[in-house]
DRENGU-283282 format. One record per residue (C-alpha): x, y negated, z negated; residue in three letters. Coordinates in steps of 0.2 Angstrom, whole numbers, plus 5000, padded with zeros to 4 digits. Example, Ala and Ser with C-alpha at 12.3 -4.5 7.8 and 13.67 -1.06 7.14 Angstrom:
! DRENGU-283282
<<5062 5022 4961> ALA>;
<<5068 5005 4964> SER>;
***
This chain:
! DRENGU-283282
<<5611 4510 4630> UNK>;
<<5602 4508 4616> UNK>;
<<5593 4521 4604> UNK>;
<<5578 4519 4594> UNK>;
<<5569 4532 4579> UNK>;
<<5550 4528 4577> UNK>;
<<5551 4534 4560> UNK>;
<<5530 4532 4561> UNK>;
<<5533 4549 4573> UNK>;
<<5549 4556 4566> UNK>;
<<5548 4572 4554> UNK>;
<<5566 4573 4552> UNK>;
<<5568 4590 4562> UNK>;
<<5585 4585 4564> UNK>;
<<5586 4591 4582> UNK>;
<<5594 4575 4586> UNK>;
<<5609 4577 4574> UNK>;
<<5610 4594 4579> UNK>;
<<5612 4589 4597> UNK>;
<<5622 4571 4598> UNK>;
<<5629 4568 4579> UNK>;
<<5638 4554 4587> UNK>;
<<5622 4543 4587> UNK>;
<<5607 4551 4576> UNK>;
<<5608 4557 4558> UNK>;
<<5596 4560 4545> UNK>;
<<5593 4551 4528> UNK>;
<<5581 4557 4519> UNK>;
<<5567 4562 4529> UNK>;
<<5569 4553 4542> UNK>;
<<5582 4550 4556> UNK>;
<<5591 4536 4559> UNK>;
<<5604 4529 4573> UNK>;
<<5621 4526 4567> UNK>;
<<5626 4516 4582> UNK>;
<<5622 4500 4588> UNK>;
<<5626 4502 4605> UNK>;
<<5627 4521 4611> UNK>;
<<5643 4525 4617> UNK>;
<<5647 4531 4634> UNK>;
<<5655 4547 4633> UNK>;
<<5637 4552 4621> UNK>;
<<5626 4544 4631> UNK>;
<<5621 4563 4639> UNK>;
<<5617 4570 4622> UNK>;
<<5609 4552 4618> UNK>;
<<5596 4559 4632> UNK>;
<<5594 4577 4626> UNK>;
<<5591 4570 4609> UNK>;
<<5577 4561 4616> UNK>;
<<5572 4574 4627> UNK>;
<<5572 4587 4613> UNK>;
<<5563 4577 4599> UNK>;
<<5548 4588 4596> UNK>;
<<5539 4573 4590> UNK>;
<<5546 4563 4605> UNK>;
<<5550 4549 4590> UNK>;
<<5566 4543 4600> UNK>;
<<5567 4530 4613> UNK>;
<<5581 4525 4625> UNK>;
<<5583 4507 4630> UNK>;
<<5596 4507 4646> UNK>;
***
């Protein structure tokens, strides 16, 4: 699974960090992914992040 920030949408809430800091942080005022590849084991909180963004600025690429 892949992860994607459209930083276009993204207002650096931080709810993705907050939820799954294995794959999102933020720099600046924006967020960003840190992985290339989302591992396994966060691939749930990967979902929730994306499910959670109030600017729905993530997308998942399984």
């Amino acid at each position: 699974m892949r992860a994607k920030v459209d930083a276009s949408l993204c207002d650096a809430s931080g709810v993705c960090q907050e939820v799954c800091p294995q794959v999102f942080t933020l720099a600046g005022d924006k967020a960003e992914v840190k992985v290339d590849e989302v591992p396994p084991e966060a691939e749930e909180g990967a979902r929730k992040a994306a499910l959670g963004c109030p600017q729905q600025a993530i997308s998942l690429q399984e």
